[in-house]
N, C-alpha and C positions, 0 to 999 in steps of 0.2 A: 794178384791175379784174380779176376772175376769166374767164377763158377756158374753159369747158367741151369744148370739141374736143378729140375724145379722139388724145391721144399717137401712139399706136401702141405706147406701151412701156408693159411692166407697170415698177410700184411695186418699185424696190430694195431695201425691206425686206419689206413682206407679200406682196409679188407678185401683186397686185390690179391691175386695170382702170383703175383710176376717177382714173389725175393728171388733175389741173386747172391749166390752163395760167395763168400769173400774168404778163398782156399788159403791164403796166408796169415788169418788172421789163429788158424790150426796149430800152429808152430809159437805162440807167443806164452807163456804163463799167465795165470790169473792169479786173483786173489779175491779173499771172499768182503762182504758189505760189512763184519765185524773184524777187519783187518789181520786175516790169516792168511799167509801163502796160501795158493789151490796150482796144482799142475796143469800143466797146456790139457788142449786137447775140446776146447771149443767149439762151438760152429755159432759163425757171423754170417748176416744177409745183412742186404739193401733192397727196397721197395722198388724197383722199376720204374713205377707209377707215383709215389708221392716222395721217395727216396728219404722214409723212414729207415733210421738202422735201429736193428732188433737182433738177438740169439734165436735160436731155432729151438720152440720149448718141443724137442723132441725125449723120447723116451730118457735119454742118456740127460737132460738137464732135466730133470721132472727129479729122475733120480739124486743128482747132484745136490740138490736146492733142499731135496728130504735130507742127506747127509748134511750138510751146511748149518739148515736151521736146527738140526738137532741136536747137535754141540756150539751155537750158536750165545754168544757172549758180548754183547753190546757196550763199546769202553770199556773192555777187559785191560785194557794196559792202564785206566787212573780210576783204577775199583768203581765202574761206571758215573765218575761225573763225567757229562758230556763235552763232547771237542768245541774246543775252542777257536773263534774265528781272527786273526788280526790282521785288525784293520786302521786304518789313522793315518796319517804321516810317520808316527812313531810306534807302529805296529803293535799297537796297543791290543791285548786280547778280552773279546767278549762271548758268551755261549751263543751258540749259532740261534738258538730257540729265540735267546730276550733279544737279538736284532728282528727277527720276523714276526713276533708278537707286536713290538711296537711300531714295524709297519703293517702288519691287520690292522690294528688300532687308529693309526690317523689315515688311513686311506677310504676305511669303509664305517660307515654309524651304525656301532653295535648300542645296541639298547641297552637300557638297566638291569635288566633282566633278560635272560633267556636261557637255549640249551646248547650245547657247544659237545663236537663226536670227534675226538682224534682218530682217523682211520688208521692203523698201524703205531701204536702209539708208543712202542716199546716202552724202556721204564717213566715215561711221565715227564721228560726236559721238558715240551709243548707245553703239557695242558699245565703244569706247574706255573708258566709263564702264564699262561693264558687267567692262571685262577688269581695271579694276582692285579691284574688289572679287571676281572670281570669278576669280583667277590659275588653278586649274587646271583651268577650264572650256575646251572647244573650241567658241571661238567662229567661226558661219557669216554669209554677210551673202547679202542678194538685190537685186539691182537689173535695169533694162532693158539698161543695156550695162556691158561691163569698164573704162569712163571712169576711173572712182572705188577701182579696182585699187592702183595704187603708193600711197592715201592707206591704202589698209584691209590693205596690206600690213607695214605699220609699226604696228600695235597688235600687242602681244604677244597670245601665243596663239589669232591672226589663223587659221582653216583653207584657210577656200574659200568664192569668190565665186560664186554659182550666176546666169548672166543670162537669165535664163526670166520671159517675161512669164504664166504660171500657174504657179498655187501649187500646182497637182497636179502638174506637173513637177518638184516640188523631189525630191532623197529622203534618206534618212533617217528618223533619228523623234529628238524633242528635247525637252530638260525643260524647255526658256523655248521660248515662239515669241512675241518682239514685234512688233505693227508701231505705229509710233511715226511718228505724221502720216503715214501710207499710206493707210490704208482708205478715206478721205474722197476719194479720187485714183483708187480702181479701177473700173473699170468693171461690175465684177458685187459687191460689196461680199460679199452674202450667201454663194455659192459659195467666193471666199476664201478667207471667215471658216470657216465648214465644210472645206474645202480644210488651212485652220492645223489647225484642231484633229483633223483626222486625223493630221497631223504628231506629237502628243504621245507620250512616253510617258506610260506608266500612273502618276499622280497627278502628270503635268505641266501648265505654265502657261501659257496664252494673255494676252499683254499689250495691250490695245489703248492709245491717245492720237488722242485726234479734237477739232475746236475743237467747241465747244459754244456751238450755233446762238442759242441764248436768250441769251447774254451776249455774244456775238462776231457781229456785225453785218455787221463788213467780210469775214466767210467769205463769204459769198452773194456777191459781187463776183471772188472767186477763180476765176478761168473755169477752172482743170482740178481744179478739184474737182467732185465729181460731187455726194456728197451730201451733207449738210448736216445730222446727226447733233443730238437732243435727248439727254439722261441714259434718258429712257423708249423711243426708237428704237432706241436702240445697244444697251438691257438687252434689247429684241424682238427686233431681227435675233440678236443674239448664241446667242438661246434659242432659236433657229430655225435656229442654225447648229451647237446640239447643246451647248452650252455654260453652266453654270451658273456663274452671279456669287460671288467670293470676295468681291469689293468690285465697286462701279458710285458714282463721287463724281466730284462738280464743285470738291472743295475743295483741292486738290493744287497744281494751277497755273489762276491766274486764266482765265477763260474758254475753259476746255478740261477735256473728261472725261474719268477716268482711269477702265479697268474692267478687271481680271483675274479669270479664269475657269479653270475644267477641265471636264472633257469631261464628260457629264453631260443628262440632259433634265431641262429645265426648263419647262414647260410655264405661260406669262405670257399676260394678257388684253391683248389689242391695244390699243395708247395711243390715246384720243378724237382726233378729226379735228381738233377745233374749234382745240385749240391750235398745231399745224400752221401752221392759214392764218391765224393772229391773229399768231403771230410771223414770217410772211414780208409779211402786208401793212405791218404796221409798222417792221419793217424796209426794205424798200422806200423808204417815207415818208418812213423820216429819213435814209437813206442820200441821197437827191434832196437832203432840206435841207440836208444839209451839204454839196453843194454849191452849193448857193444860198445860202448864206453866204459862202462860201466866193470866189465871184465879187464878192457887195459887199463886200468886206474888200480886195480885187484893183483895187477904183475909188480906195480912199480913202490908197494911198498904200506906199509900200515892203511885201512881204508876205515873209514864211517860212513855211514847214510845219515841223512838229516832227513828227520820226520819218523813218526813210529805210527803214520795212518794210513792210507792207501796206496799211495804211491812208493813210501817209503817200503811196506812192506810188504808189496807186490815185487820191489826191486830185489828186496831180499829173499824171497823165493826164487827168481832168476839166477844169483848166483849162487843159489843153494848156501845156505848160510856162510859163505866166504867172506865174510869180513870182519871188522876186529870193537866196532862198537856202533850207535848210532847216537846223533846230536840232538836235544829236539826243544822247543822254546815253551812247549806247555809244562809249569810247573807241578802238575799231578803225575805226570811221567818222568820226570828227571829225579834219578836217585835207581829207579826201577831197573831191572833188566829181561831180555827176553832171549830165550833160549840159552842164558849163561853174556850176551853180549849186553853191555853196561851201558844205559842210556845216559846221555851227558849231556849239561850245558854246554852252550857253543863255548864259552870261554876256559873250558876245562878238555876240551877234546888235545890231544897229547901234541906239542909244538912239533913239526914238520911233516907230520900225517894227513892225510888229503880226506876232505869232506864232503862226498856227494852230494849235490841237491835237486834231488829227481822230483821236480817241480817244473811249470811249463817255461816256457825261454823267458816270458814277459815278467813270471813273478821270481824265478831263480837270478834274474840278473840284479835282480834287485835287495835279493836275499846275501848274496855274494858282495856285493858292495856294501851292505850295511855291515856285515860281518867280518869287513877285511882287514881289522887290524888286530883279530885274536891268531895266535900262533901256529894252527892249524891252515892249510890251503882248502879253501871251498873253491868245489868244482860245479859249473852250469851243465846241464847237458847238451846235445849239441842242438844246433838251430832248428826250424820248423823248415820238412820238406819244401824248397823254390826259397828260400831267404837268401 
């Protein structure tokens, strides 16, 4: 159900009036961007006018997001090595970072030398990758506090950690500026992003990585992210933050868009509303169903979740730790447990016990069939709203 009461806050990408508040989205649980349950109790809009989805950074997430990053624990479940992506025919796993390095690398002509700024850089995946194909680059990193210092001290050609919560603060100017899963976490996105690309030098590169809303479902549950990025939102803010598209693709890594830019007007028609609220109410919908499946699967007899990252343990908050273990294919988590529940390879979860896989219809059908002749039952959840 759509809520018309106006916000108080303009629009994060066009800076328009008109969010519309998305009253259901109120009743759903969250979880946090370091994969902890977080309780309902959110507030979702849509843009009217360019049918951005965003949170409403009001008082109550200002608050949240200070509570969140303060016990704040990045791949606390495989003693921070980073998640792993898989990908292949044979779901082969690689860290999310060395697939995006090595599309910077052949997409755009980094020079011999330069200077390279992780915006958000937590412990270092990025610029570790980045220092190994760019040895004689001086590479910078940003974060909120010096926490993540003795990790980013150990990548070669490491300079300086800047902990400035704005990007105008930073100084310098630099031939890469990425931010790689930040943007979707800041509070003013657009300024930022204008903020980076004032950072450039002349024919340097802006690298963004944002999940992408239309195929990644369980973002909107992610209570400190703020906004909720389409391929046609990201290519508007961006060109409103002064920037013009080398590339803007969803095809890089599954359910996330990759977009590098240089500085440049671009001058883009503002993306139609309609699409906006068509992929927040449906997502909503099925975000609900799957835990309402999720509960009757919980009745009928031993359960697991498959996955111990966002989705998995968002769902696990939903049923308030009702279940009896979870499944999960990256080997730095298996062996581990959380909360007392024992993470297990698929082929050890207990024979006739049922295995959730709160994943989206496209990637869990697929999960389920590769996995259907271990002795446990894997479950899909159920279709996308209109299937």
């Amino acid at each position: 159900m759509t809520d018309p009461t106006d916000t108080g806050f303009p629009c994060q990408v066009c800076g328009s009036k008109g969010l519309e508040r998305q009253s259901a989205f109120t009743a759903l649980p969250r979880v946090t961007s370091d994969c902890k349950p977080w309780p309902a109790g959110g507030s979702l809009a849509v843009c009217s006018d360019c049918g951005a989805i965003q949170k409403i950074p009001d008082a109550q997430w200002q608050n949240e997001i200070r509570r969140i990053y303060g016990a704040y624990e990045i791949y606390h479940l495989s003693d921070g090595a980073e998640q792993v992506i898989f990908a292949g025919a044979g779901g082969e796993a690689s860290p999310r970072s060395h697939m995006l390095v090595d599309f910077v690398a052949k997409t755009i002509a980094l020079p011999p030398t330069g200077k390279l700024i992780d915006i958000g850089c937590g412990n270092g995946a990025a610029l570790a990758g980045f220092s190994k194909i760019l040895p004689q680059w001086e590479l910078y990193g940003n974060e909120l506090s010096d926490r993540v210092l003795p990790a980013l001290e150990k990548i070669p050609n490491f300079v300086a950690l800047y902990t400035v919560d704005d990007v105008k603060a930073i100084p310098g100017r630099y031939d890469l500026v990425s931010m790689i899963h930040s943007l979707e976490h800041m509070p003013a996105p657009l300024s930022t992003v204008t903020a980076a690309t004032r950072l450039l030098e002349d024919r340097g590169s802006v690298f963004i990585e944002v999940p992408d809303i239309e195929t990644s479902p369980f973002d909107l549950v992610v209570a400190d992210h703020l906004s909720h990025f389409s391929l046609d939102t990201l290519r508007y803010l961006a060109s409103r933050a002064g920037l013009t598209a080398v590339t803007a693709t969803t095809s890089v890594l599954g359910k996330e868009i990759t977009f590098i830019g240089r500085s440049g007007q671009t001058s883009l028609p503002r993306p139609a509303a309609a699409a906006g609220f068509r992929a927040a109410r449906a997502t909503v919908t099925w975000l609900q169903s799957v835990i309402d499946r999720a509960r009757t699967l919980s009745k009928e007899g031993p359960l697991g979740i498959f996955g111990t990252s966002i989705s998995g343990m968002w769902l696990y908050g939903a049923l308030e730790g009702r279940i009896d273990f979870f499944v999960d294919e990256d080997r730095s988590r298996i062996g581990r447990d959380y909360e007392g529940k024992p993470i297990l390879a698929p082929q050890d979860a207990p024979a006739g016990s049922t295995v959730y896989v709160p994943l989206t219809p496209a990637v869990s059908t697929k999960v389920v069939a590769r996995l259907a002749g271990h002795g446990a039952r894997f479950v899909p959840p159920p279709e996308w709203p209109g299937n």
